[in-house]
N, C-alpha and C positions, 0 to 999 in steps of 0.2 A: 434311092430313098423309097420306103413305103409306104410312104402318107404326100400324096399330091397337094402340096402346101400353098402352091398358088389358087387351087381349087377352094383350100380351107382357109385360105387369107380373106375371101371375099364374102364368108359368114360371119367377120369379126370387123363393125364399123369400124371401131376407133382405129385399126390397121389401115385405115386409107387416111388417116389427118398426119399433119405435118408439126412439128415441135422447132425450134430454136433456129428462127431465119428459116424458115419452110424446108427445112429437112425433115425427109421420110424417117416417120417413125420404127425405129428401130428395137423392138420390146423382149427385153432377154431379163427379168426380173419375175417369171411365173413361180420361181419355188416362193417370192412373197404371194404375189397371189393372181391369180390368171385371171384372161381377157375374156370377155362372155360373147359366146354366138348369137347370132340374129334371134336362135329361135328361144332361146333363156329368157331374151329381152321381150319376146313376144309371149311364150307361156307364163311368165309373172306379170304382166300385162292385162291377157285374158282373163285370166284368175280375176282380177282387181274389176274389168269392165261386165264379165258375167255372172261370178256367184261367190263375190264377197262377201263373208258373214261370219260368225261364230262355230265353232264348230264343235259337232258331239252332244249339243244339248237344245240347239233350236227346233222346234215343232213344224219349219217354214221350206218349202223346197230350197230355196238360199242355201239353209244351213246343214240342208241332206247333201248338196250339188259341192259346197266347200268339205266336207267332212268328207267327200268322196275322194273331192283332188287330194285332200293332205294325206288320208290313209292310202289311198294310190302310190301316192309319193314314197311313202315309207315303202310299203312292199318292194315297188323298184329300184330303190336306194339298199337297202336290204339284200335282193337277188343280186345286184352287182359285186358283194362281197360272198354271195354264196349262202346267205341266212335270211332268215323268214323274218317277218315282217314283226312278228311278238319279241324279237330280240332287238331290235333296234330302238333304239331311244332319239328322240332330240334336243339338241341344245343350242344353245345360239353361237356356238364357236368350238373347236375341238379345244381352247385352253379349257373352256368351261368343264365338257367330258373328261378330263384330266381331272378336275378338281373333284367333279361330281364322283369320280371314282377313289379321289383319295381323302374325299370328307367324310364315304360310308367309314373310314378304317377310323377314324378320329371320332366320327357322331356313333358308333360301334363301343367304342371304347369308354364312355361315360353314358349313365343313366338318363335314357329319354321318353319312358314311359309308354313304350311298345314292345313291351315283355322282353326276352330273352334274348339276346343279342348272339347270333349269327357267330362261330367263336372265329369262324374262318377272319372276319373283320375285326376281331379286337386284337390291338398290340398294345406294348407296354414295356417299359426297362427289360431286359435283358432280348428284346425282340430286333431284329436288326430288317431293315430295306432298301433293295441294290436298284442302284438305278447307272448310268454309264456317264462317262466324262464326256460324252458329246450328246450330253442331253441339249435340247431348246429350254427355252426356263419354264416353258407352261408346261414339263415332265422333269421338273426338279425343283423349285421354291416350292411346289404345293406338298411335296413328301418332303422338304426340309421342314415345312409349319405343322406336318403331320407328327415328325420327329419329337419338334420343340413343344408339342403338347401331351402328347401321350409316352417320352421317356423312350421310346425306341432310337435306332443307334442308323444311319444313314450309311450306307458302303456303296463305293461306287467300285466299274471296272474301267481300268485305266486305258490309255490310245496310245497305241506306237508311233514311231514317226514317218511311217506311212499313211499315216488316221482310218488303220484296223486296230478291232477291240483286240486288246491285253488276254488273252484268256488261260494263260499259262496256270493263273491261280482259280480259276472256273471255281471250282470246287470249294476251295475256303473261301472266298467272299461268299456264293452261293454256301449256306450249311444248315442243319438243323433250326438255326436261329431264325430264318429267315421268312418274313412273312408276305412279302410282294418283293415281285421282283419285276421294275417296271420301265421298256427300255425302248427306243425309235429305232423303228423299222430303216429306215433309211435317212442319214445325216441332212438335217437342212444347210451344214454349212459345209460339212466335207466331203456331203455327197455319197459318202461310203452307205453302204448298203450290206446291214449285219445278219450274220446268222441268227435271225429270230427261232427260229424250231427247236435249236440246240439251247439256245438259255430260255426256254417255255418248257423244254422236257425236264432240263435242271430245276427249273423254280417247281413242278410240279413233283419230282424226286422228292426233294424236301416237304411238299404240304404248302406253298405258299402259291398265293395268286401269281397268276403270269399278264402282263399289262401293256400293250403295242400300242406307240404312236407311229399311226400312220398315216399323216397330213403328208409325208412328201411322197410315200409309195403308189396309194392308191389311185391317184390321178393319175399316174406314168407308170405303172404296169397290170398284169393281172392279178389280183390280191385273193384269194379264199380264205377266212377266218378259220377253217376248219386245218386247212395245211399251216397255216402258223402256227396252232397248237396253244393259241393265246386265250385268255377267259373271257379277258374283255378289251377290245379296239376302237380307236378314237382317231375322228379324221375330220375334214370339215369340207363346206361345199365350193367355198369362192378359190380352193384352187383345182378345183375341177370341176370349172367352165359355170360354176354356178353364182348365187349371189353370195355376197356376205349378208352375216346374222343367220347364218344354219349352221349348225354343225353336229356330227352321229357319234353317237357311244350303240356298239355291237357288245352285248354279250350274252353266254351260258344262260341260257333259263335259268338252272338252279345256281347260279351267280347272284342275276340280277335278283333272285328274289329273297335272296340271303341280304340284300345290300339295301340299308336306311336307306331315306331319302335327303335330299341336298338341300331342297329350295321345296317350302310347305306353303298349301295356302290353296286357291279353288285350285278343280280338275284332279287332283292329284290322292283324291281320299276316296274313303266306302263310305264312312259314316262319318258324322261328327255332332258332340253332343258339347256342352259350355266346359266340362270337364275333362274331356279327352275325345281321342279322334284316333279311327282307323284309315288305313292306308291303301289306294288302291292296288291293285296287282301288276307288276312291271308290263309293260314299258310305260303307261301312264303314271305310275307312283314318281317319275321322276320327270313328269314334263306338267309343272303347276304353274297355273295361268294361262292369258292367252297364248298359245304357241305362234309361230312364227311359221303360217301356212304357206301364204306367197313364197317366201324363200323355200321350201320343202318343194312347192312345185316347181319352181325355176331350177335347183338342184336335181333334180328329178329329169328335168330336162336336158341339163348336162350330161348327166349318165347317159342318157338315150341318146345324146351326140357321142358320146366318147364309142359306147357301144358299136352304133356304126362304122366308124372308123376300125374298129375291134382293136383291145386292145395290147393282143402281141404283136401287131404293127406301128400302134403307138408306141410301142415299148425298143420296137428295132428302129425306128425312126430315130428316136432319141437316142438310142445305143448305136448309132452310127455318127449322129451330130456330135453326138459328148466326143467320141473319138477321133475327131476330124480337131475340134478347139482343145483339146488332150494334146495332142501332138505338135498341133501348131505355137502351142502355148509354151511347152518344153524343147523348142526350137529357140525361142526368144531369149536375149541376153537380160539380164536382171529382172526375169519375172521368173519367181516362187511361187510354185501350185500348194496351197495347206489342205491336205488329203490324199486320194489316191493320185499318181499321175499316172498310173493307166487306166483302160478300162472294162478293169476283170471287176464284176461286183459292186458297181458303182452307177449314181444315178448322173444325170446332167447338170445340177446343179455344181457348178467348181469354183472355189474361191483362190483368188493369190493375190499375191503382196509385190508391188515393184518396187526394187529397189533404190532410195535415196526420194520415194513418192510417196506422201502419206495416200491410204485407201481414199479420204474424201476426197482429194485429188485427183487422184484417177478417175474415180468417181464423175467425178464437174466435167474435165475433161470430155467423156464421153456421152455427156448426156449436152453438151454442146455440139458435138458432130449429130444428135439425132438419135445417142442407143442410152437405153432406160437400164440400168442396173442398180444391186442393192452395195452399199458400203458400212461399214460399221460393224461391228461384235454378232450380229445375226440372232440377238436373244440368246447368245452361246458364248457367253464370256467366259466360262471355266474353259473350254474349249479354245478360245484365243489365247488365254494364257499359259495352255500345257504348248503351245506353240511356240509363244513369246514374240506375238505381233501383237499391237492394240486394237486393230480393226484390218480387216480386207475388204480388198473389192469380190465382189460375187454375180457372177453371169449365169441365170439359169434360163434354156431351151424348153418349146412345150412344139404341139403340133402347127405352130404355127408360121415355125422359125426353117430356116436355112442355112447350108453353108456360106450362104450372099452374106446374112447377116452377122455371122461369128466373122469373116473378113473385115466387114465395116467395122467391127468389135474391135478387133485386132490392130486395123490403121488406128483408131486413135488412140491404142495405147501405145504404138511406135510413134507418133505425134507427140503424147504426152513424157516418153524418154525425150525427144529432142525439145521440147520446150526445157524441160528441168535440168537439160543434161546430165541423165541419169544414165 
């Protein structure tokens, strides 16, 4: 292994408390949302005991010393994906930046009295937008509502039974028509991990935006916005190593400033007079109200841990554990991997199904012996039912996990065949 996990267990309190009749906790649920290091807990901490305040518009060293931390934050948050600090945006969750990205093509699309609307962002009947059958739902109900309001036509690309994208028909879903084409970097539930670059080249062949969820990539490997080839990226901070209530939208300058704004109201203007209002210049046109500074610096902090660790070692740490529970898992008699079962192209999150044992089963099961994992549809119910399971169990690894821990994984799922006699 390349990441000294017993070193990095002893920056994350809560990996020392015990759960269910003092069993050590066993925490393999990070692609929901990951554990935070000592020092996250102590730079959102400091923040709040030194220079608490408003930011951007107070007169008062406070509000110079907070306006430092959060623009700080953004640069760092920013250079870890490779982009400068005027492309990034924040929101309080990467569903948010989904939305915020798919309400410009909706608020684009009908008269909002900020002159000429950007044409890149208006769609309408005969306009079509591709998104994949293992989307998460916070990168498909928000272009299904885009659909149902502005007459445009939704096309996905379909998952084989391996849970790789379909892309036999690349071409006709992608075509002329096509106005975003908006897809996850890497599967929350299947784990698969898609050629983003090749359907960013194609959406861009045609003239349509190209749009990367990358909540499960970016915290588990090395990401650069500029090698995806994407316009605009959405990720968030609490699963990597940060708080919740942060989350980043990265894009194109001349994206972001072709793109309405979401959410109106202070911070977020030039002028504003009782009869109309102009609008600041990205990244602030899209962060109205008070932002959510502490989390920007705690997230911030996380980067600067992940960084340490560097992350193509984070990246072969995990690509050695996923293939260690890969294999052991397709050793097991009535356990069904849903997605890759190897691990060419694929991240550590694996979900499967045992047989004759519902998922929340398994599920209880193991969070009785001491291991945290997620069960149920994963916010990817199209996805469960191109399978034809209702739900699975899903174990996902971060820098904190061992081969110790996929073993303890694993007895009680052989545990729970012998209880159900399955």
């Amino acid at each position: 292994m390349t990441i000294d996990v017993d070193k990095v267990r002893e920056d994350f309190p809560i990996l020392d408390r015990t759960v269910r009749d003092q069993r050590r906790l066993v925490y393999l649920d990070s692609a929901a949302t990951s554990q935070k290091p000592i020092e996250v807990l102590e730079a959102e901490a400091e923040y709040y005991r030194t220079c608490n305040a408003a930011v951007h518009r107070g007169a008062h060293q406070l509000a110079e010393e907070a306006t430092d931390a959060y623009e700080s934050a953004r640069a760092r948050l920013a250079a870890f994906v490779g982009a400068t600090p005027d492309q990034l945006v924040f929101t309080k969750n990467a569903t948010e930046s989904l939305n915020l990205a798919a309400y410009a093509f909706t608020n684009s699309s009908v008269p909002h009295g900020q002159g000429d609307a950007d044409p890149r962002f208006v769609v309408g009947p005969g306009d079509t937008i591709v998104v994949t059958q293992m989307e998460h739902h916070a990168n498909l109900v928000p272009w299904q509502e885009v659909c149902a309001r502005t007459g445009a036509t939704l096309r996905w690309l379909g998952v084989d039974d391996d849970g790789r994208l379909e892309l036999d028909d690349l071409d006709r879903v992608i075509d002329e028509t096509t106005r975003v084409v908006s897809v996850v970097h890497q599967s929350n539930i299947l784990g698969t991990l898609n050629p983003v670059r090749l359907l960013m080249d194609r959406a861009h062949e045609v003239g349509a935006i190209g749009i990367v969820d990358a909540c499960q990539s970016v915290p588990h490997q090395h990401v650069d916005v500029h090698e995806l080839g994407a316009d605009l990226m959405a990720w968030s901070g609490h699963k990597m190593l940060g708080p919740t209530g942060i989350g980043m939208l990265w894009g194109r300058p001349d994206v972001l400033e072709g793109m309405p704004p979401f959410i109106t109201g202070g911070s977020m203007i030039e002028t504003v007079f009782m009869d109309h209002s102009t609008f600041a210049a990205p990244p602030k046109r899209f962060e109205a109200g008070t932002p959510m500074v502490a989390q920007a610096v705690g997230a911030a902090a996380g980067a600067a841990y992940l960084e340490r660790l560097g992350m193509d070692d984070v990246a072969e740490h995990e690509h050695q554990l996923t293939g260690y529970a890969l294999e052991r898992l397709r050793a097991m008699p009535g356990v069904r991997i849903i997605g890759p079962s190897d691990n060419h192209e694929r991240g550590s999150a694996i979900s499967f199904v045992v047989d004759g044992i519902h998922a929340h089963d398994v599920g209880q099961f193991l969070d009785d012996r001491g291991v945290a994992v997620r069960v149920g549809h994963h916010c990817a119910w199209p996805t469960c039912r191109r399978f034809g399971v209702p739900a699975t169990t899903r174990m996902s690894s971060y820098i904190y996990n061992d081969t110790a821990d996929i073993d303890v994984a694993l007895d009680a799922i052989r545990a729970a065949q012998d209880f159900f006699g399955a």
